[in-house]
N, C-alpha and C positions, 0 to 999 in steps of 0.2 A: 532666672530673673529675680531680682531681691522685690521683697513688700514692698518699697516706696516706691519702685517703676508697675509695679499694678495697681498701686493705690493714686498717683499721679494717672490723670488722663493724656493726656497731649507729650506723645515720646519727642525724640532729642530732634527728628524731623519737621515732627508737628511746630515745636516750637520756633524752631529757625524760621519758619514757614510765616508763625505767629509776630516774631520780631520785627520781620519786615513792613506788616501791617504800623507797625509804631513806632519804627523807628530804632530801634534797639540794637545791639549785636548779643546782647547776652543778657542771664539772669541776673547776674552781677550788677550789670552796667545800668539795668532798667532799676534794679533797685538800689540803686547810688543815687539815681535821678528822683525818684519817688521817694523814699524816704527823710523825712529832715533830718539834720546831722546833730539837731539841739538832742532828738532821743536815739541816733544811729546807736547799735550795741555791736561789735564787731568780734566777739569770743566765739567763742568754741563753746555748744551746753556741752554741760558736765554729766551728760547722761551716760548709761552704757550704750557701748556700739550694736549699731542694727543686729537683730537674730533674726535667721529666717522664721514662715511661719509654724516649721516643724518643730524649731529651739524653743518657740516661743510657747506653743504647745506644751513642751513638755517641761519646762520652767512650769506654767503654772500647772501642770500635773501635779509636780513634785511641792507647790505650794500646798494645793487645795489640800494634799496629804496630810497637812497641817493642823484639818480641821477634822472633827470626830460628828460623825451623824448618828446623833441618840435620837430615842424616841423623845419626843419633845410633849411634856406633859406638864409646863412652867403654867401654858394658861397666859394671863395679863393680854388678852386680845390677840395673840399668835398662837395660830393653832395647823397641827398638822394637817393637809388636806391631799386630796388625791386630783390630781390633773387630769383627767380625762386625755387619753391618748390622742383623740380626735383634736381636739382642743389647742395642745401641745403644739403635736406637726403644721397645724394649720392654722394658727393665732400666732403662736407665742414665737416660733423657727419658721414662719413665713413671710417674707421680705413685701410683700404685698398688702399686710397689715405692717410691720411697724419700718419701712421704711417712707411711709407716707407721714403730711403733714395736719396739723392742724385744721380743721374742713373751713378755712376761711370761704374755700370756693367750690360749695355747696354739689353746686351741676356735677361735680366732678370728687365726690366723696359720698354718694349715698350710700354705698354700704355702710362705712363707719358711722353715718350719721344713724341706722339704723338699730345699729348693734347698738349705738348709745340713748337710743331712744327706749330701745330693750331694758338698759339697765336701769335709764330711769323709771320706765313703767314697775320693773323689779322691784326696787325700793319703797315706790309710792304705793304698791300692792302691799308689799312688807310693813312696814311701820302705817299703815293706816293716813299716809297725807295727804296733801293733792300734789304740790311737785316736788320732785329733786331735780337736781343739777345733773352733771355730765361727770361729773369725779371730782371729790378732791383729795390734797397730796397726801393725808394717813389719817386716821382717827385724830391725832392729837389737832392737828390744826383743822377740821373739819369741825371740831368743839370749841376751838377759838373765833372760829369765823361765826359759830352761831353766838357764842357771846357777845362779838360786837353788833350781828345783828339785832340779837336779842336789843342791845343799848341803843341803836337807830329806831326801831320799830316800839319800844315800850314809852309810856307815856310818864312813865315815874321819873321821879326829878333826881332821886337815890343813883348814888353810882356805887352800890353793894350789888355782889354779884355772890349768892348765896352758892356752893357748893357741895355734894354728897361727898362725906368722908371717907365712902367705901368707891372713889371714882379710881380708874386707873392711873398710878401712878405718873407714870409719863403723861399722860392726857393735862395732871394737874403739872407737872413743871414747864410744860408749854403752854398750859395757862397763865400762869404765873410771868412769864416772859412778856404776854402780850399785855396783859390786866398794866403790869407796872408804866409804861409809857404813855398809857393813856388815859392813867390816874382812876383805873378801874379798882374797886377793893374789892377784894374775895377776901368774904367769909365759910372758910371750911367747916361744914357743919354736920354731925350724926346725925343724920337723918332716920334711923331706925328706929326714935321714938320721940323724931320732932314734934313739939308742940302738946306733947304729953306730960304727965307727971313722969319726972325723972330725968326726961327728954329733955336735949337744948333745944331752946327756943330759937324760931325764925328773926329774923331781925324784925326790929319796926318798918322800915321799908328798905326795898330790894327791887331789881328791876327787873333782876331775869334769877330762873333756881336753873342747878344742871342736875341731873339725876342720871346715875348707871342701873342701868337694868340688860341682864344682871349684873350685881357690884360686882368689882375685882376679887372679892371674898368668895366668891360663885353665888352668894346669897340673893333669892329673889323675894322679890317685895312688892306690892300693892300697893303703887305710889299715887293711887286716886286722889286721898284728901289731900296729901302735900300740893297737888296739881294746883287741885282747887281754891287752897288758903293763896298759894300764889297768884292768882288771876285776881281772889280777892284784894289782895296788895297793889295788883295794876302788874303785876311780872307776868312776863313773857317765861314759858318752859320749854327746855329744852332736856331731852330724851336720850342718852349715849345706849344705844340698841344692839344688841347682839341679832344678825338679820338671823340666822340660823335659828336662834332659838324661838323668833318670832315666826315662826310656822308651826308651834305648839302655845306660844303664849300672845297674850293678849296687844293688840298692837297699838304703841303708843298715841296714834292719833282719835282709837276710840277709848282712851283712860281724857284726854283734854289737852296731852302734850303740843304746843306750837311750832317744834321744831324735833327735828330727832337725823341726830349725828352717829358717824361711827366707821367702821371699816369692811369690806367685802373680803378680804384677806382667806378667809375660809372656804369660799366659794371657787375654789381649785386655782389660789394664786399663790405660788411656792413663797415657803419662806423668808429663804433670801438674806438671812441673819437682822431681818429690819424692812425688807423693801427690793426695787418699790410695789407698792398695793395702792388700789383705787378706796380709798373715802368716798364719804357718801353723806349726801345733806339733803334733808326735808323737810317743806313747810305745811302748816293749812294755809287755807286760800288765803287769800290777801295778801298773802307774803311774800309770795313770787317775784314780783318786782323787787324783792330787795336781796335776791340771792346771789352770793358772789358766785365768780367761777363763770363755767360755761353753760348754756341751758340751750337742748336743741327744742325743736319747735316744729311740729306741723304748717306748710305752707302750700304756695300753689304753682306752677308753674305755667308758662305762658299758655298753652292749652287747656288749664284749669285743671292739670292731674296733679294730684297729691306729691308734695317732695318735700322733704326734709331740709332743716337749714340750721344754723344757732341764731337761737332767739335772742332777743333786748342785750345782754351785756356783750354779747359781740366786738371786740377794742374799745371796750369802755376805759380803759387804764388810758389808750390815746385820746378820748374824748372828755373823759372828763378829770383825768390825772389826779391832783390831791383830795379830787371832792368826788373819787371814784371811792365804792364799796368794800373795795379789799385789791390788794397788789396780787392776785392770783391772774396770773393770764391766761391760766391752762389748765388741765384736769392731768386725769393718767389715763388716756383712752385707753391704750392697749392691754395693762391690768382690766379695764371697767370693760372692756370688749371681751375676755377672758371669763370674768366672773358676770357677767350676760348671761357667756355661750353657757356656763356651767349650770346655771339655773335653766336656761331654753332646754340642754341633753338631757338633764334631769328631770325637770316639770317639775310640778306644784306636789305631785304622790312622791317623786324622787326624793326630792327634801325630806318631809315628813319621815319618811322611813331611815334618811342621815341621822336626823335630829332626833328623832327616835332609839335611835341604834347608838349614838354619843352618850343621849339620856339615859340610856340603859347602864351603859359600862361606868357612868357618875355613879349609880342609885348602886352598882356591883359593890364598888370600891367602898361608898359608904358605911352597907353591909356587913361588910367583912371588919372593916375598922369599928364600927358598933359592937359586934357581935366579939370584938378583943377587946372590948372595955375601953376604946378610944372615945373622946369627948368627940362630935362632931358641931361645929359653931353655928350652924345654921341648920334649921328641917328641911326648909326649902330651898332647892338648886337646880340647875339643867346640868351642865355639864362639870362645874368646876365644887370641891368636896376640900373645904378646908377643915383641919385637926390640930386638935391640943394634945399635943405631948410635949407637958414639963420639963425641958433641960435637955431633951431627947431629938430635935427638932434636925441639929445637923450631921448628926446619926445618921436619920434615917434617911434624909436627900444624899447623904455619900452612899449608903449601901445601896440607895435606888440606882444611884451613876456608877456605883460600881456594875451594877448589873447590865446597864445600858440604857437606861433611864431619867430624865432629867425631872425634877419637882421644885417647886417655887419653895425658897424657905423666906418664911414670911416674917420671923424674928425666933428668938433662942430658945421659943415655946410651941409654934406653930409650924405646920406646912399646908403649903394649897397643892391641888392635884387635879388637871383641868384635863379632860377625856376627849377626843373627838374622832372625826371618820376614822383613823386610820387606828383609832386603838382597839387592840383584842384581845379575847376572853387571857391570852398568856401574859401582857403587860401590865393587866389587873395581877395575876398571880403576883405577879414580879412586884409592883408596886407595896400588894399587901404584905409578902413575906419580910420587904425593908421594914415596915411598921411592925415586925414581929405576929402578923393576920395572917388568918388564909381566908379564903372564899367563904361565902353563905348565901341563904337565900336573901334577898332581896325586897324591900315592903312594895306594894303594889303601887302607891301614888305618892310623891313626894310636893307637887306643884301642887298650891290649893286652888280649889275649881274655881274660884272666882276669877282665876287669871288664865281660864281656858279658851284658846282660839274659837271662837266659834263662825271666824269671818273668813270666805275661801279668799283666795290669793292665786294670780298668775294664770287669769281666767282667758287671759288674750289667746288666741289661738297658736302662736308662736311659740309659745311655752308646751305645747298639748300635743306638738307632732313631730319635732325631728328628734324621738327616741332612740331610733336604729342610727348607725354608727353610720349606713348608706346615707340616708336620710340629714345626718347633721352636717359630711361631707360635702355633700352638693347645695348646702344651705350656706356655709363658708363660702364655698368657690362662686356662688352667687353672689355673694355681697361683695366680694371682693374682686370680681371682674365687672364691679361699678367704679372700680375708683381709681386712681390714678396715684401713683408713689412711683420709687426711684426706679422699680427692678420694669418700669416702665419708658422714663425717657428722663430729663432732666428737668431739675424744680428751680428753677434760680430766684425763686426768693431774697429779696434783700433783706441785708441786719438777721439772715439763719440758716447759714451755712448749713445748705441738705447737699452735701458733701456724702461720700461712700461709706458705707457701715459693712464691711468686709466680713465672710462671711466666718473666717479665722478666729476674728475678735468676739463675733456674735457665739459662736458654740458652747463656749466655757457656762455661760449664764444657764445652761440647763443640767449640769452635771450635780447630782446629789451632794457634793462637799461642798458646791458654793449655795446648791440653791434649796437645801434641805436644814439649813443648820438657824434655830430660834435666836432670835437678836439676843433673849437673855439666858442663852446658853453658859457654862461657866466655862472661865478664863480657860481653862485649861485644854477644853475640848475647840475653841477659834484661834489657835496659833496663825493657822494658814490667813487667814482675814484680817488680823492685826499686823500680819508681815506686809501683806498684801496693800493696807490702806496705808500703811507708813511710806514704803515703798514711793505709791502715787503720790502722796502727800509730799515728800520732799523733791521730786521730778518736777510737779506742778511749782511747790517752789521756785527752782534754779530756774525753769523755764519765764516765769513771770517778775525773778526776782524780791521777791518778799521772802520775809523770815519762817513764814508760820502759816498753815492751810489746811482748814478743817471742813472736812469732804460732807455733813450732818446735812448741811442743804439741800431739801429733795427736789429741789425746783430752783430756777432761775432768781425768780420772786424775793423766795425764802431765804437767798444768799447775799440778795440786796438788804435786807431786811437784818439778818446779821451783820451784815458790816454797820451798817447806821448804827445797830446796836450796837457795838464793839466803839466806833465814835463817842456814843449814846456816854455809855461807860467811863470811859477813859476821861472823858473831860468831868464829868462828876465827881469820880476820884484825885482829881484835882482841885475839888472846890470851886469850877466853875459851869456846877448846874444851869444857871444862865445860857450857857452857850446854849443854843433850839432854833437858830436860823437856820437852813439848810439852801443856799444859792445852786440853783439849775436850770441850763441854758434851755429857750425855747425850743430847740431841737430836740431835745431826750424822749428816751424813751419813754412813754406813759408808764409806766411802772417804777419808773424813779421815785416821782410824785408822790405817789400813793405810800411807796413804802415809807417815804420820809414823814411823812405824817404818820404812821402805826408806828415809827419809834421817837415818835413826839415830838417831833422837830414842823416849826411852820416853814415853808416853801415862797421862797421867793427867787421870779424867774428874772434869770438874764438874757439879754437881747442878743441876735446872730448880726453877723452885718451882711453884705450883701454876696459875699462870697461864702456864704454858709459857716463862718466861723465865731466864734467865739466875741464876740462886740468888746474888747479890752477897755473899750472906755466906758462902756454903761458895764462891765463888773468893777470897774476899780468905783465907781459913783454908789453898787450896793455895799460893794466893803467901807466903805466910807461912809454910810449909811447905816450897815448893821455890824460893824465891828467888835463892839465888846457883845454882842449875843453869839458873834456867829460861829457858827457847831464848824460847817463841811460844804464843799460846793461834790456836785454827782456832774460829773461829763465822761461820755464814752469816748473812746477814742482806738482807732480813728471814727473820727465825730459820724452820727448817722446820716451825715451829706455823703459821705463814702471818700473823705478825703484824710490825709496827714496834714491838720492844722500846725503852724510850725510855731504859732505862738503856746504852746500846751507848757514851755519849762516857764514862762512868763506868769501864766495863769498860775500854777502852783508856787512859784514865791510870793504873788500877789497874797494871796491865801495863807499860806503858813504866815509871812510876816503879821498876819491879821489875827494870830491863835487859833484859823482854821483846819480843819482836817482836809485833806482831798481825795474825793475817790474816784477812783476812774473806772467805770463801766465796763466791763471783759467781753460785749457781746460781739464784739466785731477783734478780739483775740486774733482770729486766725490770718491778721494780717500783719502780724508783731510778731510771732511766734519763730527767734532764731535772729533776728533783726532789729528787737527792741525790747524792756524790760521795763515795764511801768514802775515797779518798784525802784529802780534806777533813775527813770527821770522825772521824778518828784512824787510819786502819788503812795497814799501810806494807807489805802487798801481797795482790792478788785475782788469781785466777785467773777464764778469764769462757770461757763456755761459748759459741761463735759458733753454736753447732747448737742454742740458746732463744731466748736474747735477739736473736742476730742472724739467724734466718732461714736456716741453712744446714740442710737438711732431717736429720731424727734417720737416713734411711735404712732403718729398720728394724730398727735397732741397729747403726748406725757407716754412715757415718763423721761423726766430731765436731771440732772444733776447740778447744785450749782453752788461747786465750795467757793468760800470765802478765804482771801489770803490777804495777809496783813503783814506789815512793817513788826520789828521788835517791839514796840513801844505799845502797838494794839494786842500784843499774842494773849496775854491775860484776859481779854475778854473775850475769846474768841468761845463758841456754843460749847456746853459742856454736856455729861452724858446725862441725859435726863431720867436717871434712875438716882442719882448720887445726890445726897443735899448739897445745898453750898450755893455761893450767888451766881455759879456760871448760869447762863439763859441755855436751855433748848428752843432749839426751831424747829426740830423735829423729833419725832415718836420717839423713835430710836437713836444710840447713839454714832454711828453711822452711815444714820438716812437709808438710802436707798442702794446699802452696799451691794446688793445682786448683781447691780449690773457694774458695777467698776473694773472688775476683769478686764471688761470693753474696753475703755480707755487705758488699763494697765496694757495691755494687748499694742493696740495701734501706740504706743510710745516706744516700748520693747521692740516692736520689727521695722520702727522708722527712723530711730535710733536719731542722733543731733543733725547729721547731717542733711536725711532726709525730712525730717522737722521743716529744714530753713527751706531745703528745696520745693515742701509742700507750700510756704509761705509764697515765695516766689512766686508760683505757678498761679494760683491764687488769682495775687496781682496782674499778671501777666494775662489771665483769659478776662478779669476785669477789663483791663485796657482794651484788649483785642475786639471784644465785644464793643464799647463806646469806639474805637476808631470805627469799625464798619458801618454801627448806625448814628455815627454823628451828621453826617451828611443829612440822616433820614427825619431823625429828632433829636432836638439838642441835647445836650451833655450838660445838665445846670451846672454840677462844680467840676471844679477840676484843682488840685492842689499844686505843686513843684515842679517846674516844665510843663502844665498841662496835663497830668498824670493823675489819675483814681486812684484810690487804696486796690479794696477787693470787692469793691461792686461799685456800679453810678447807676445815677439819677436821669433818667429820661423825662423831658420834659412835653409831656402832651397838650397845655394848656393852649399854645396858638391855635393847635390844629382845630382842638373842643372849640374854642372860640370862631374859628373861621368856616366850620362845618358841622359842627354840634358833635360830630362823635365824641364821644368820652370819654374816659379811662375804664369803664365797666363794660365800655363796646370789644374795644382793644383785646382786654381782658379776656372776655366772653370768646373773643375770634379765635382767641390761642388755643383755645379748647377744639376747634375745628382741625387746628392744624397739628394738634396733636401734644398740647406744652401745658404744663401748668402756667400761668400768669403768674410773674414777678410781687414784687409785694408793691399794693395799688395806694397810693396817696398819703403815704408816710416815708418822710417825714416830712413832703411836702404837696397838700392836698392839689390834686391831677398829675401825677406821675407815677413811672411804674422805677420802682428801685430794683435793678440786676443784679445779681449775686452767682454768679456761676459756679464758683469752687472751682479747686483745682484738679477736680474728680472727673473734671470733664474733657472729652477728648476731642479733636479737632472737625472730627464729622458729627458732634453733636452741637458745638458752638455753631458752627455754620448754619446746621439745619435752623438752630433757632432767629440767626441773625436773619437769614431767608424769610422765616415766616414773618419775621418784623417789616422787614423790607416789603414785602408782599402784600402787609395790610396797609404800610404805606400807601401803595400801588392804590391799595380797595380806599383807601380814605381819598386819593385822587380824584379819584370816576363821583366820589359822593358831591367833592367842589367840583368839579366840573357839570353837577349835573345833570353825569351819565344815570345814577343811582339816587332814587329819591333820597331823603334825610331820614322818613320813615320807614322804608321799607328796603332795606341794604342788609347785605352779606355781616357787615359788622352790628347793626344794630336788633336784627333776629340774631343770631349767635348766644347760645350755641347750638346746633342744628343734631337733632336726634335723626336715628334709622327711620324711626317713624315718620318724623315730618317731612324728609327727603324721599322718602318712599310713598306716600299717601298718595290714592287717588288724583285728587284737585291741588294743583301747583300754579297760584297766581300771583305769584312776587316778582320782581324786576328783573329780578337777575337769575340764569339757571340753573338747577338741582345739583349738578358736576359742579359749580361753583360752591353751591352750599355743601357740596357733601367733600370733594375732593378738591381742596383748594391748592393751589402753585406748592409741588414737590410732594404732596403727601402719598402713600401708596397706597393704594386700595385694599392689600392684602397685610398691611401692619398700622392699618385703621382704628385708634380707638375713635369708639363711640358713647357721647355721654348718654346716661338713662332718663335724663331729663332735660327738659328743655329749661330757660332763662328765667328764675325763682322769683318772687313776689315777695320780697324781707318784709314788707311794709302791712303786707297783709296779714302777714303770720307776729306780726309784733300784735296786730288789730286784734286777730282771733287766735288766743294765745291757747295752743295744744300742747301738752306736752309730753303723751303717754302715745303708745302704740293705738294706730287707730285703726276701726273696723278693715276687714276685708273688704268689703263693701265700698270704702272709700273709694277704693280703687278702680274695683270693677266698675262704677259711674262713671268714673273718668274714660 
């Protein structure tokens, strides 16, 4: 059998089967009918033809060979780590973590929520704050999101944004990208003897300072009084923390720090030449409310036991779009559940003795370079030992990589040398003999005592017990037989294609040449990864039709956020800075909003009419309206109604004859793909999401990928590498994001090859339909496009039923969980509906089973109007029903236990069951937890 008939669900039977349902005779024929002919694309991609998955194996075998795995001793916040075997198998190559989705639906994600409740506690133990977040997408933007929180929360009038000159490089060029949009000034400032004689002085006013500890230089510092002069100014601080090192030194939230940013990358998340790694952000009190990203939260469930959920910004991007916190809609669960589990196997002594043992082999290398008459720049370090040799600088990084050795050269006089778990006592040799050193004794103390931890950390009992390898095994397999992902049943989520992550594609991402090699390795040792990202880069091309795709985007978010920029640009360099209106239709996605405001553009909405499309007459009244401002209109398409609006080539002459830009949304891609070419009918840039369309697993919520592809006319602005001066903008850390995992998607292109692309497309659409024919009968079909036809998922409309019987969309929801389904995506984009999304991944006994349980709650919403079943006290309104409360003693509800437990089709013996019952949001918004809580808690309950 070739990939694309095991990647396709529903064989050539199935769909005959499927057709009839709607009328069809073929794939062809349905999509003749479905698609408009204004953007029909009729060619051939210009891809190579399908390889099996053995060619495709051994292609990138013969890639990865490309790439050279040295000991990676560059430093700049990547540092080697070791993965815990446990870990590995059962996180990172377990389809039960990262085939699952974002825990929008709590009852049925408590594991993940837990792991991520772990890592918050981790953090907030670490740096001394009271909360972090759930992940964000690297160091660099987990520093700009405190920035601009810093500028919401500070009360100074100043839009100086004071910066340490010893920050890490990358951190400041994506600062620097965010700062300029929003008319933020960074003042880059030595802070090594701010406010001293000799020392540059702090500005007169500043709103927020940023400090690294430790700098990029490995030099550590006592950043007490800078803290303090800052607070005196009314600025808000924030803290770039090494967590590692912060289990020997002093943590930033008892120096006065307000915020402390950074990355867990160390904490056994392979390298990855960039990614992706879980970020990490924290506040003191107060500030919580203003944390972008995700924050899970202590809450209660209907019996009053303890369960986990995400807290307050839960779809704030849909709720409150441009006057939301930040365009992030997600974290990297599966890094940040990764670098958890590494702190939980390890504990609180495990660390210390890491950190200890990194600190030693810095204080080695020092030693030895002292002791050869090398200048050493700094006393005090943990891990990273920067040196002065005059003229000699890239001498000695060649004879380190000659050796196998990679070292930061820092300019034509310096090199940095950054030590960690994996370096040993012969990498020091090797290190010192390139500086013409050998070994020596070592001084006893290098850190001055005033920056000595003396506060324990990781005191929760979760930290303290699953040492043994038995013990962390059954601690996995616990959490994770709470939750519910693909290698379970089907996720139809609308607008996020949880589509098959094949287990072919998934492999490559833990082999030592992809996932060992430091993003600032030199050129010569990532052949394999720069073939590799060209490769995808020009595939995603032909396939979307644009000129130009730059993959740096580690998140959906982030690639929105570049295209606007790339707009941003482009019409600047024309002399029409002015342009800053950005039109987007009341259907978009909450994250359009946001981003268009962080690349300084104002947001003004267009109206839909009443078939979910596009209202042509109130856009042509904004253009008419904001024409000599206006930048770009943002529309996805097909639109998040789940249709092929056929006025889309209309909408873009409108626009361009206005000196508009257009961009059209990639998140609903995988229904274009082979069929249609946005670059072709009118739009001049997308962002595309590799974690839908291409098969890079959702994780759990992150990690994602989401290049930006652009028309010729945009290629010059597209993110440049953030190590290189010049005006390109980074968006992310690294200059290829979250390359680890693109394999994945290099993968699923290579064995599905053009033909079966369009076939995937197809298929798509086809179980779309299939689904809306069987339950149109049961609940409407809000839209429908060309003949009555959905793209690749529809719109259920619940509202009558909620209106004529109160159940809800949350009852609904809740019931699917009994029967065995995750719930579709609930009241977006139109609040009381649930939007279906099947994919093409799914095969014809799985479509049915779910139309059945649809059908069936029908049934149960029947007995409620008739009657039979109170309003309060029904199958659907308890829902979702645990072992426990079908099992208990006292059973006084209306309807029977076999109803509650075993509803119409499900089987007794491939039962999941949730670990909780129907969650309290509202209470856990009231009493906002957000650390690991007592044992205790539970045992009450």
């Amino acid at each position: 059998m070739s990939f694309a008939s095991r990647h396709i669900g529903p064989d050539t039977d199935e769909q005959t089967h499927m057709f009839k349902s709607i009328g069809y005779a073929s794939l062809d024929a349905l999509m003749d009918a479905a698609v408009p002919e204004v953007i029909r694309w009729r060619g051939s991609l210009n891809l190579p033809a399908a390889a099996s998955e053995e060619e495709a194996i051994a292609e990138l075998r013969a890639i990865a060979a490309g790439n050279t795995v040295a000991t990676p001793m560059i430093g700049l916040g990547y540092y080697g780590t070791v993965t815990p075997a446990v870990i590995r198998r059962n996180v990172l190559e377990n389809p039960a973590w990262y085939t699952a989705y974002t825990p929008y639906q709590p009852e049925i994600s408590q594991g993940r929520l837990e792991a991520l409740l772990n890592f918050q506690t981790m953090v907030t133990d670490l740096t001394g704050l009271a909360t972090a977040n759930a992940s964000m997408l690297d160091e660099g933007t987990a520093v700009a999101e405190a920035m601009t929180l810093a500028r919401r929360a500070s009360k100074s009038k100043s839009q100086v944004y004071v910066v340490d000159a010893d920050t890490l490089p990358q951190t400041l060029s994506v600062l620097r990208t965010r700062a300029e949009p929003l008319n933020i000034e960074l003042a880059l400032v030595d802070l090594t003897h701010a406010g001293l004689e000799g020392g540059d002085p702090l500005p007169e006013a500043f709103f927020g300072l940023h400090l690294q500890y430790p700098g990029a230089s490995g030099a550590v510092r006592d950043h007490l009084s800078l803290i303090e002069a800052a607070h005196a100014a009314g600025a808000l601080v924030t803290v770039a923390a090494d967590l590692l090192a912060l289990t020997l030194l002093r943590a930033p939230g008892e120096m006065g720090a307000d915020i402390a940013a950074g990355t867990t990358q160390r904490f056994g998340v392979p390298l990855g030449f960039g990614g992706p790694h879980a970020g990490y952000l924290a506040v003191r009190s107060g500030l919580e409310r203003s944390l972008p990203g995700r924050l899970v939260g202590v809450s209660k469930d209907a019996d009053g036991a303890p369960a986990y959920r995400l807290a307050l910004q839960t779809r704030e991007q849909h709720i409150r779009r441009e006057k939301a916190t930040s365009n992030i809609c997600t974290a990297q669960v599966l890094l940040a559940v990764m670098a958890s589990m590494y702190a939980v196997y390890h504990g609180p002594d495990g660390l210390r003795a890491i950190a200890r043992r990194t600190h030693d082999r810095a204080r080695e290398i020092a030693a030895g370079l002292a002791a050869a008459g090398v200048t050493i720049e700094h006393a005090a370090f943990f891990d990273t030992v920067t040196a002065r040799v005059p003229g000699r600088a890239a001498e000695v990084v060649a004879a380190a990589a000659a050796a196998g050795v990679d070292l930061r050269l820092v300019d034509e006089d310096r090199v940095s040398v950054a030590a960690d778990e994996t370096t040993t006592a012969a990498n020091v040799s090797t290190v010192l003999a390139a500086f013409g050193a050998a070994p020596a004794p070592a001084r006893d103390r290098v850190l001055p005592e005033s920056l000595d931890r003396t506060t324990d950390f990781l005191t929760h009992p979760v930290f303290r017990t699953h040492h043994s390898e038995t013990s962390m095994l059954r601690y996995l397999r616990q959490l994770s037989d709470r939750d519910y992902a693909l290698d379970r049943g089907m996720i139809p989520l609308g607008s996020c294609t949880m589509k098959l992550n094949a287990t072919t594609e998934m492999e490559p991402v833990s082999w030592p040449e992809f996932a060992d090699i430091h993003p600032y390795a030199p050129a010569s040792q990532t052949a394999g990864y720069e073939h590799l990202v060209a490769q995808l880069e020009g595939w995603l091309a032909e396939i979307t039709g644009y000129d130009a795709v730059s993959v740096q985007p580690n998140a959906g978010s982030q690639g929105e956020l570049a295209g606007l920029l790339a707009i941003r640009g482009y019409h600047r360099s024309r002399g029409d800075a002015h342009r800053d209106v950005c039109l987007i239709p009341s259907s978009a996605h909450g994250t359009n909003a946001a981003s268009a405001v962080m690349a300084g553009m104002r947001v003004v909405v267009v109206a839909c009419d009443d078939q979910g499309n596009v209202d042509l007459a109130d856009l042509r009244a904004k253009i008419e309206k904001h024409a000599a401002q206006l930048a770009a209109i943002m529309v996805t398409y097909p639109s998040t109604h789940g249709v092929y609006e056929t006025s889309i080539a209309d909408l873009c002459a409108l626009v361009h004859d206005a000196g508009g830009q257009v961009y059209v949304d990639g998140a609903n891609l995988n229904a274009l793909v082979g069929f249609a070419k946005p670059g072709r009918f009118g739009a001049d840039v997308s962002h595309l999401n590799l974690h839908k369309t291409f098969c890079i697993p959702h994780g759990g919520g992150g990690p994602g990928v989401g290049p930006v592809a652009v028309r010729s006319h945009l290629a010059g602005f597209l993110p440049g590498d953030p190590l290189l001066a010049g005006d390109h903008h980074a968006v992310s850390a690294a200059a290829h994001g979250s390359a680890g995992i693109l394999p994945i998607s290099w993968a699923y292109l290579r064995m599905m090859g053009p033909d079966g692309l369009a076939q995937a497309t197809a298929a798509a659409v086809l179980a779309a339909n299939y689904v809306a024919a069987r339950l149109r009968d049961h609940y409407p079909v809000l839209y429908a496009g060309n003949n009555g036809l959905v793209a690749h998922e529809c719109i259920l409309d619940l509202r009558p039923l909620t209106k004529a019987t109160g159940v809800t969309v949350d009852d609904v929801a809740k019931r699917l969980i009994d029967y065995g389904f995750h719930a579709p995506t609930m009241s977006f984009p139109v609040a009381g509906t649930l939007m279906v999304e099947p994919t093409e991944s799914e095969d014809l006994v799985e479509l049915d089973r779910f139309c059945a349980a649809m059908i069936a709650i029908r049934a149960e919403i029947d007995r409620v109007a008739s009657g039979a079943w109170p309003r309060d006290d029904n199958p659907l309104a308890n829902a979702p029903h645990t072992a426990a409360a079908v099992s208990a003693d006292v059973w006084e509800h209306a309807y029977p236990r076999s109803v509650a437990a075993y509803p119409s089709g499900v089987s007794p013996t491939a039962k999941y069951w949730p670990p909780v019952r129907r969650i309290d949001g509202a209470y856990g918004d009231r009493n906002l937890v957000c650390s690991c809580p007592s044992p205790e808690a539970f045992e009450e309950a």
